[in-house]
Backbone as a ProteinNet text record, in pm:
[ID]
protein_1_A
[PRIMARY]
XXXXXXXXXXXXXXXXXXXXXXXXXXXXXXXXXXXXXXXXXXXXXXXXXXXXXXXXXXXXXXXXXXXXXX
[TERTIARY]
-5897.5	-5859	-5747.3	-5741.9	-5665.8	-5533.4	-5408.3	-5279.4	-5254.2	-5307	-5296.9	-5349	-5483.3	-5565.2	-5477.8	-5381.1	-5298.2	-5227.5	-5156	-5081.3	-5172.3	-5279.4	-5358	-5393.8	-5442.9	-5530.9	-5376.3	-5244.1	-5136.4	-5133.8	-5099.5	-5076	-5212.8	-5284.3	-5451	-5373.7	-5348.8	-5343.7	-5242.9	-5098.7	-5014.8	-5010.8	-5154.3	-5164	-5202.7	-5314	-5338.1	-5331	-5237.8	-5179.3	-5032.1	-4996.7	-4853.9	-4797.8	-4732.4	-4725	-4627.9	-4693.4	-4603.7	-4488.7	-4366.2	-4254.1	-4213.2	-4127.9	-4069.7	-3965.3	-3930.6	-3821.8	-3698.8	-3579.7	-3470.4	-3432	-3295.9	-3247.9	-3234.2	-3156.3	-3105.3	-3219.3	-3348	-3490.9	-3477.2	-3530.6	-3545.8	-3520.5	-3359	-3270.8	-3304.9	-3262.9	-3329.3	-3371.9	-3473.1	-3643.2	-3610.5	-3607.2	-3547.3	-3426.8	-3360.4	-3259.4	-3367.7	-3422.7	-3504	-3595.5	-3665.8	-3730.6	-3699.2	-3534.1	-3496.5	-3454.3	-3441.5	-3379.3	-3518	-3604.2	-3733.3	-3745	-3752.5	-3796.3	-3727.6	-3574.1	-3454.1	-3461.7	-3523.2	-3552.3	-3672.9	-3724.2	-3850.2	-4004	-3942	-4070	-4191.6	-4175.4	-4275.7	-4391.4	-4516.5	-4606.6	-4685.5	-4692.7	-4721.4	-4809.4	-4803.1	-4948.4	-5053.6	-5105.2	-5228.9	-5308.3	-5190.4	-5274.5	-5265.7	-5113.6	-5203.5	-5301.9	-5309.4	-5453.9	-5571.9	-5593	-5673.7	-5712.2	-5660.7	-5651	-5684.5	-5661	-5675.7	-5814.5	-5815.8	-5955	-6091.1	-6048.5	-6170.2	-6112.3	-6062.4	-6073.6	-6116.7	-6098.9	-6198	-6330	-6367.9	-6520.8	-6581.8	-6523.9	-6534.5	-6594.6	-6473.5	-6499.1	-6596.1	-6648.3	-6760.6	-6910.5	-6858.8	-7002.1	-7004.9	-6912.8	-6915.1	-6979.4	-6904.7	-6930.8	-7155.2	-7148	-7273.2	-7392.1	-7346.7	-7428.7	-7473.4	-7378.1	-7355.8	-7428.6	-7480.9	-7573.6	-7725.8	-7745.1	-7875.8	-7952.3
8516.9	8491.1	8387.1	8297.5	8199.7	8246.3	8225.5	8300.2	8209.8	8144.5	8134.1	8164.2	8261.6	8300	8412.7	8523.1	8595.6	8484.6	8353.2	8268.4	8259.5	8198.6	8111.2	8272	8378	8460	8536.5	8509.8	8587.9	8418.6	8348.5	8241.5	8205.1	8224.8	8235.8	8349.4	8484.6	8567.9	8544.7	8478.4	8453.2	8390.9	8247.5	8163.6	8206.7	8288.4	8355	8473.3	8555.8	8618.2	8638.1	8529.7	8473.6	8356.8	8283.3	8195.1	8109.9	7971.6	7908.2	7854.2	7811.5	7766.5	7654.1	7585.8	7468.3	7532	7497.4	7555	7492.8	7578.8	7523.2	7450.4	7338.8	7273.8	7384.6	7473.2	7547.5	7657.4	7674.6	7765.6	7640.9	7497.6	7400.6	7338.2	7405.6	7352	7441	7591.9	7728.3	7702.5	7651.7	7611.7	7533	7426	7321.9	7390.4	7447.6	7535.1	7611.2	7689	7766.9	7723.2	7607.6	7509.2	7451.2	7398.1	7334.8	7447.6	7553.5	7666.5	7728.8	7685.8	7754.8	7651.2	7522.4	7441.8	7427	7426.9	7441.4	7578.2	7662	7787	7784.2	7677.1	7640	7738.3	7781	7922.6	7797.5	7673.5	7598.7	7579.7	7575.4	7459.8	7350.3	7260.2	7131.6	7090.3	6980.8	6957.4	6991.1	6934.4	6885.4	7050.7	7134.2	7253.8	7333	7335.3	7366.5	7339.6	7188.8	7125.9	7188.8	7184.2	7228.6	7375.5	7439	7592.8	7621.2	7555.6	7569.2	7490.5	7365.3	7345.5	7466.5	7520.6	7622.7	7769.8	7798.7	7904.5	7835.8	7720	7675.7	7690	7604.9	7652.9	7786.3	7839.2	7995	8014.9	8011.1	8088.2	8032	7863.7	7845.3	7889.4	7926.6	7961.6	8117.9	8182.6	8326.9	8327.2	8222.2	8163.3	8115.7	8071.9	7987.6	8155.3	8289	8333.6	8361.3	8417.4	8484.2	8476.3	8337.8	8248.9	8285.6	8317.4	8330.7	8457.3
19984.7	19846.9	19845.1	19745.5	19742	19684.1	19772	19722.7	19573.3	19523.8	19385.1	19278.3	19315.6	19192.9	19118.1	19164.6	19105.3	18968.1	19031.4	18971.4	18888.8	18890.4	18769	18688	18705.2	18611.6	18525.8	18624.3	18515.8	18445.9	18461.7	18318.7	18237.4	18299.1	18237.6	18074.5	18126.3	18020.1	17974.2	18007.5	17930.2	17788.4	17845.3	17744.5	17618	17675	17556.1	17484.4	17572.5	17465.6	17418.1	17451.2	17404.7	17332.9	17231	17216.2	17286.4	17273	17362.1	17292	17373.2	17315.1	17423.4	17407.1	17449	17510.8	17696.2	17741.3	17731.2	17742.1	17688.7	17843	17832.8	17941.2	18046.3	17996.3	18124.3	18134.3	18163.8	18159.2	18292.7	18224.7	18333	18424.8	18385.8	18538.9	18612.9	18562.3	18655.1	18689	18687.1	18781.7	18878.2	18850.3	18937.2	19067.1	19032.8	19137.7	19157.7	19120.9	19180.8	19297.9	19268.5	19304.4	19449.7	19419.8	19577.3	19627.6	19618.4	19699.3	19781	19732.2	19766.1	19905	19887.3	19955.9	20054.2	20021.6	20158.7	20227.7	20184.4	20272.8	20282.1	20303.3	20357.9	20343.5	20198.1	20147.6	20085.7	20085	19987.2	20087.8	19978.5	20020.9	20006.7	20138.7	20050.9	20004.4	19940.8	19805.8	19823.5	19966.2	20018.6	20026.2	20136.7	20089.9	19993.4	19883.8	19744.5	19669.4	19717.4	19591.2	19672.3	19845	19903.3	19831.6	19871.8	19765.1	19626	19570.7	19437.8	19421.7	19477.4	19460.8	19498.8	19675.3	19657.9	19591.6	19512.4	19442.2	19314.1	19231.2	19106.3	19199.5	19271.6	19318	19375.1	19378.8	19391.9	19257.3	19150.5	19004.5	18943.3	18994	18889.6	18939.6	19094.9	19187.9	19086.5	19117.7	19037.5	18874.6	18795.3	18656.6	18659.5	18722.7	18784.7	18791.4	18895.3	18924.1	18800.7	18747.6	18639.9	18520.7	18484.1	18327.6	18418.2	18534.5	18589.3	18604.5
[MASK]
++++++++++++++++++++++++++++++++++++++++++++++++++++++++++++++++++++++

């Protein structure tokens, strides 16, 4: 399982059942500190295999999406 399908299916339901709002400066700095603290303790990962990842879990869901209309 792709350690991001948790990520995508909780903001999946966030979107919709929450409204969205515009974050304030300091929501965005948080992040950002949040962000390089992640990366200087070397918890990140990089693009290539997030996009790798995320690409096969979308092809997963449309193979699943796919059986599914048949």
């Amino acid at each position: 399982m792709c350690i991001f399908a948790p990520i995508i299916k909780k903001r999946n339901a966030m979107y919709f059942e929450t409204e969205l709002k515009p974050y304030t400066m300091e929501e965005i700095n948080a992040r950002i500190d949040q962000a390089e603290w992640e990366s200087a303790a070397g918890l990140g990962v990089d693009t290539e295999e997030m996009l790798r990842e995320m690409d096969e879990e979308l092809a997963r869901e449309e193979k699943i999406e796919m059986a599914a209309t048949i």
